[in-house]
N, C-alpha and C positions, 0 to 999 in steps of 0.2 A: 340256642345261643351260638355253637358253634357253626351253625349253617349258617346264622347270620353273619358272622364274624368275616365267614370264607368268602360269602357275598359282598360285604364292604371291599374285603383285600382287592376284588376282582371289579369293583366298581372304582378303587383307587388306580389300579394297574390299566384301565381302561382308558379313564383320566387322561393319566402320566402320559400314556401312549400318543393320544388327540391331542394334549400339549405340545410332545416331540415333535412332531407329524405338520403342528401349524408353525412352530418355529420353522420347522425345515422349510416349508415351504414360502414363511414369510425373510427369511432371512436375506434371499438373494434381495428382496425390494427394499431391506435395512438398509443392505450395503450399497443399494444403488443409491437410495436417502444420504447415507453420509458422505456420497462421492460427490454428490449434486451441489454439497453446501461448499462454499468457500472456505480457503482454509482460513484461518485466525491464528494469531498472534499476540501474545499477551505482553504490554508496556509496562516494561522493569520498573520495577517498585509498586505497583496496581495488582487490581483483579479484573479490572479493564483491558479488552481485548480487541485488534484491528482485523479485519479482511486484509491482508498480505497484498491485493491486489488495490491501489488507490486511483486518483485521476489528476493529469499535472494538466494544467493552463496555457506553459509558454507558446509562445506563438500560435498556438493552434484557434487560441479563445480572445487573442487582438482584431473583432472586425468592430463595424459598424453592424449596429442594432439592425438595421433596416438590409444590409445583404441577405441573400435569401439563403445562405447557409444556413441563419439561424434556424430557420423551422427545423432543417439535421439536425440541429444541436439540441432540440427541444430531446429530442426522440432518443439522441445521443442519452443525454442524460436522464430521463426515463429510464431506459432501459439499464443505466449504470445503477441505480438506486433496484431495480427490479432484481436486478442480478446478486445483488447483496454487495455491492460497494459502500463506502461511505466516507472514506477520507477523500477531499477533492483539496491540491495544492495549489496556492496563485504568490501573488506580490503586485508592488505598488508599479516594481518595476517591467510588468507584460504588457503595458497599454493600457489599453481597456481590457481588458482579461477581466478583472475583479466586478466592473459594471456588468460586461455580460453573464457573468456566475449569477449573479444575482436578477437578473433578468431570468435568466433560465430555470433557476430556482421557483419564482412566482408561476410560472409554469408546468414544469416537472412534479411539482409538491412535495421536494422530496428532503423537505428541512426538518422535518423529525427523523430522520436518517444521517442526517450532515456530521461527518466530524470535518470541523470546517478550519484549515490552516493556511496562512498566508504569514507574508513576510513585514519588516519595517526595513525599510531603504531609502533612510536621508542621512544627514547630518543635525543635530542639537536637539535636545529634549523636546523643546515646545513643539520642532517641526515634526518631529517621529510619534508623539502625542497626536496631531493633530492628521498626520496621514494612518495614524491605526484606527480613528474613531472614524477618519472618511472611507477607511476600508469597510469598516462594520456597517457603514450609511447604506456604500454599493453592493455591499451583499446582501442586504437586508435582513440582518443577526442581532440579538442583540450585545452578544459575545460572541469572540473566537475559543476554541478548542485551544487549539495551540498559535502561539505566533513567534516565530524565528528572526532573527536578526543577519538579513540578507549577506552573505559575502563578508560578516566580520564588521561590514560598514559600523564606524562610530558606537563599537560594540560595549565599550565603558559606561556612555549614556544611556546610551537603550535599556543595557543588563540591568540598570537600576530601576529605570521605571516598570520594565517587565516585572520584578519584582516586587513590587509593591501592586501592582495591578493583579498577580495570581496572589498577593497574600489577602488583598480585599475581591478576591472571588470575580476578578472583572473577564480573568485568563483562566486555562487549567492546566496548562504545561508551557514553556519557556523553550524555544529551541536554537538554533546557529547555522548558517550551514554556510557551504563553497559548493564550487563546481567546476566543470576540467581540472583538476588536481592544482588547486590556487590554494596556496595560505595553509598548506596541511599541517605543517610544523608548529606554525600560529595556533591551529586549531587541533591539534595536540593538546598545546599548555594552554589550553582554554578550559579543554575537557577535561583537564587534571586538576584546574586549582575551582572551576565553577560548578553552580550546581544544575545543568543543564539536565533537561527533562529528554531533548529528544535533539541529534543530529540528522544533517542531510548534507547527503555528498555524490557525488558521481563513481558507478561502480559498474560495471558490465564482464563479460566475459572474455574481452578482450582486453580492459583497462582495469588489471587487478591492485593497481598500488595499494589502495587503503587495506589490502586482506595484510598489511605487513605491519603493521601499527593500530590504525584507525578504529579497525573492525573488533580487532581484541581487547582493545580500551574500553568499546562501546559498551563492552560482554561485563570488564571489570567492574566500568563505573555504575555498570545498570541503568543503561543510556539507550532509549530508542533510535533505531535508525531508519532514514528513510533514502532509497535509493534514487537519484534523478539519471537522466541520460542513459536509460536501459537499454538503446539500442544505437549507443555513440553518434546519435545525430541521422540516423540510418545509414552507418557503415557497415555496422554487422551485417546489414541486408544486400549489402551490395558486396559483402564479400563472398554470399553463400547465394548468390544469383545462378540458377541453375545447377546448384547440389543437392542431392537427395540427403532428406532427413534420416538419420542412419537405423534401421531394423531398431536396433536394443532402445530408442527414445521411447517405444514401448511400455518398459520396462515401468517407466513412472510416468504414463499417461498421454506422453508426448505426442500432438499429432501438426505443428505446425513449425517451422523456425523461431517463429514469438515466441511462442510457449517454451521453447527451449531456451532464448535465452533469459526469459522472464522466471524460468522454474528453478536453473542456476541459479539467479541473484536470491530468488527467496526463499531456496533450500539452503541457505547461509546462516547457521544459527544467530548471529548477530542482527540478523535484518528482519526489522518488522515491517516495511511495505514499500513497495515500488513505487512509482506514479509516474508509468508512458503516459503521455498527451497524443488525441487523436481527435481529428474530426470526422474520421469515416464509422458508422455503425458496425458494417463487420470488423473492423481491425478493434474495436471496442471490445465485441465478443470474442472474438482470440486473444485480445490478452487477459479478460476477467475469468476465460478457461482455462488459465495458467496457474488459477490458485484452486481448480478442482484434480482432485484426485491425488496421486502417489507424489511425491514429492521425489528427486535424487539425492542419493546417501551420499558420504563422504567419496565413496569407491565408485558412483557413479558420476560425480561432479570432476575427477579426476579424470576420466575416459572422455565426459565434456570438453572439457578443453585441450587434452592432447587430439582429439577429434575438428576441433574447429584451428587450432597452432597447422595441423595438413593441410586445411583445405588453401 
């Protein structure tokens, strides 16, 4: 018995060993696993979670069916849903934005993937009724995820029937939004006295107004946010036209200008997801690489912006 005993110990310690041994070895491929997935974001008050990195419509997604961008866009959006995307933002007010989503959707397949958001932008009940069911037509849904109330437009009317539409299961979240820094004060005591599910505003690293108010409401109310204008209309790019990305953007993953200021905006604990619009494939994939890997701490987001205030 005791021989055997000694025999188990040394066939546990063996074990233990080829355990250690394959962890060690499979660890670096964990880490490269968890580096590879997008980060996510969980919408306050849920256990519902977003990729931090979304996809916005304005102008980019206003053509004619029949231009030959569309086949990009086919691919475009493939490749957004492959990557692990899944919020895509429009409105009534992009053009055709909304029909091509839905165009592109019957192609891409990627509507078991969709969290699907757009906006209402009219004036009176019946008309904001009747433009959110023709939004659902063009996209080809039979619900929205969420649906926000453009610019505050006719917000009294709206806020009512949205309500009644997420209480009968039609919606799942109620949102609001502005943009270039319109109506904030408005949309302050909106967010204090309503029960808004989720905001969108314009927020970049260069236009920080809302980190003085906005963003910390968002945190209090337990408000998602969603950032537009990540790249001030492409002025950040034309400020930093021929400067080197600086060594320490390293530090959290950083390897392009996007991603830097894309990695800013959604290392902001209050912000649950971006949405640049593009129609080019790579610029697609440099910003969906903006939500892998290390994110910047407080102390680096700091060094961000006295770093771009130089250039």
């Amino acid at each position: 018995m005791k021989t055997n005993k000694i025999w188990m110990s040394r066939r546990a310690f063996v074990t233990s060993i080829s355990m250690a041994l394959a962890s060690f070895w499979l660890m670096p491929w964990r880490l490269q696993a968890a580096e590879s997935r997008m980060l996510r974001k969980t919408i306050p008050g849920t256990t519902e979670s977003l990729p931090v990195i979304g996809l916005g419509s304005s102008r980019t997604f206003d053509i004619d069916p029949n231009d030959p961008i569309f086949t990009d866009l086919v691919t475009l959006m493939q490749e957004f849903f492959a990557k692990g995307g899944e919020l895509i933002d429009s409105s009534p007010m992009y053009g055709s934005a909304e029909q091509i989503i839905g165009n592109l959707l019957n192609r891409s397949g990627g509507r078991d993937r969709l969290f699907a958001a757009t906006k209402v932008w009219t004036d009176g009940e019946k008309s904001g009724v009747q433009q959110m069911e023709s939004s659902a037509q063009k996209w080809g849904i039979d619900h929205f995820d969420l649906i926000q109330i453009h610019n505050l437009r006719d917000w009294q009317t709206h806020l009512k029937t949205l309500k009644e539409w997420k209480a009968q299961g039609k919606i799942r979240y109620i949102g609001i939004t502005t943009s270039h820094g319109q109506s904030h004060r408005e949309l302050e005591t909106l967010l204090r006295q309503e029960p808004f599910d989720f905001v969108q505003f314009s927020y970049n690293i260069e236009n920080r107004s809302v980190e003085e108010r906005l963003l910390p409401l968002a945190i209090d109310r337990g408000i998602a946010v969603l950032v537009n204008r990540p790249y001030q209309r492409g002025s950040l790019f034309r400020t930093v036209k021929g400067k080197p990305l600086p060594d320490w953007a390293a530090e959290f993953d950083c390897q392009s200008w996007g991603q830097f200021f894309l990695k800013y905006i959604v290392s902001h604990p209050a912000v649950t997801c971006v949405i640049p619009a593009t129609t080019k494939l790579h610029h697609l994939q440099d910003n969906l690489a903006a939500g892998l890997g290390r994110q910047p701490d407080a102390a680096l987001r700091k060094k961000m912006e006295h770093y771009f205030s130089a250039i």
